[in-house]
C-alpha positions as CSV (number, residue, x, y, z in Angstrom):
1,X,-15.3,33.6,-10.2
2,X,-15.7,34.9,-6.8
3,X,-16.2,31.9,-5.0
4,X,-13.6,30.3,-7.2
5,X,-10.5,32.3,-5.4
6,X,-12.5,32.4,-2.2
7,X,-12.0,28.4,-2.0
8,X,-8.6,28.7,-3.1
9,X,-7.9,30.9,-0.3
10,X,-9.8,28.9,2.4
11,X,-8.0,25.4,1.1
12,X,-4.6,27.2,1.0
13,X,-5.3,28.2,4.8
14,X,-6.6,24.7,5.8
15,X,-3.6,23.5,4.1
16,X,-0.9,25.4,6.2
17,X,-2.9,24.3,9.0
18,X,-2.3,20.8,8.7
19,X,1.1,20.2,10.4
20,X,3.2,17.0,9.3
21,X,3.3,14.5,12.1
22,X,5.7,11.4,13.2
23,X,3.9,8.2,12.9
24,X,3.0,6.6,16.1
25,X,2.9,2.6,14.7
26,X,6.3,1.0,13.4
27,X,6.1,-1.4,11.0
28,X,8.4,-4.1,10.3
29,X,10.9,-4.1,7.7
30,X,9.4,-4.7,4.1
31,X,5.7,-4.0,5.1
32,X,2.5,-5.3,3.5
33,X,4.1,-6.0,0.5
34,X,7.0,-8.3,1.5
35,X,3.9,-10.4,2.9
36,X,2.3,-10.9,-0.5
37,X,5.4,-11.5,-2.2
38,X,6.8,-14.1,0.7
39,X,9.8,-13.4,2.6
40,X,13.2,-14.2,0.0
41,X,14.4,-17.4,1.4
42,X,17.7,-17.7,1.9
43,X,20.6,-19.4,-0.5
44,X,21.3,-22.7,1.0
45,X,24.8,-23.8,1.1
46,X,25.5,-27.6,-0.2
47,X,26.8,-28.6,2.9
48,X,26.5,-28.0,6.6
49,X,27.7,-24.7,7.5
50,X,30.1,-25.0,10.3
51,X,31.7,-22.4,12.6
52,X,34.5,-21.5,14.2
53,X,33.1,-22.3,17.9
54,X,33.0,-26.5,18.8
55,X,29.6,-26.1,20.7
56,X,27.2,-28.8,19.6
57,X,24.3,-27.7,18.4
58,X,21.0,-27.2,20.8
59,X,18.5,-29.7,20.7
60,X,14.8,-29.0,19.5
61,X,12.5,-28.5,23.0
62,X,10.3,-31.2,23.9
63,X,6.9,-31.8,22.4
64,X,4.1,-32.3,25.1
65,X,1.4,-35.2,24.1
66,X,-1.7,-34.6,25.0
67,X,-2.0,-36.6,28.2
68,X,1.1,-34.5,29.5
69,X,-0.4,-31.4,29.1
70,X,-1.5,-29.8,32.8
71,X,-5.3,-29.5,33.7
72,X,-5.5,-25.9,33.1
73,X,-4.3,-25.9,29.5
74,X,-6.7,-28.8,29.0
75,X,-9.7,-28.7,26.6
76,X,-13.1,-28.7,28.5
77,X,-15.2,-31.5,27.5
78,X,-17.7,-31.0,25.0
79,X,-21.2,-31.9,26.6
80,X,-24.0,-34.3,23.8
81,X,-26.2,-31.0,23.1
82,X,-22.8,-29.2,22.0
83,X,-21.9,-32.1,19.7
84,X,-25.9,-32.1,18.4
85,X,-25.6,-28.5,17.5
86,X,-22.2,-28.6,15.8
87,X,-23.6,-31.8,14.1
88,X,-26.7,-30.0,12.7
89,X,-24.4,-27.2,11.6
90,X,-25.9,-24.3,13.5
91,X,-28.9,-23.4,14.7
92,X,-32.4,-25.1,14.1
């Protein structure tokens, strides 16, 4: 019985020790379970919407092919013993 209120006493003083803190990482809006669920996707209207301004709207941006792509962003080749060991799944 002794110990009993002894431990009582100990976790009541660990408890007041613990002070509550401000979370350091933001999360976005919704959290983990807006991801499982899917973001709500949005009512669409049965025409085009149109606004009050007369600006046309901005065209996509290019797509590079891959011959326009610079050196640096270029895949290295793959040498015949790299193609041998991805054909032979792995390691011998």
């Amino acid at each position: 019985m002794q110990v009993t209120v002894f431990m009582t006493a100990l976790a009541g003083t660990i408890h007041k020790a613990v002070r509550p803190h401000i979370p350091l990482i933001k999360f976005r809006k919704g959290g983990l379970t807006e991801l499982v669920r899917g973001a709500p996707q949005p009512i669409a209207a049965a025409g085009p919407v149109i606004t009050g301004s007369s600006a046309s709207p901005t065209p996509p941006p290019p797509v590079l092919e891959e011959w326009q792509v610079p050196p640096r962003y270029r895949r290295e080749r793959i040498t015949e013993e790299e193609i041998e060991y991805i054909n032979r799944g792995g390691p011998a």
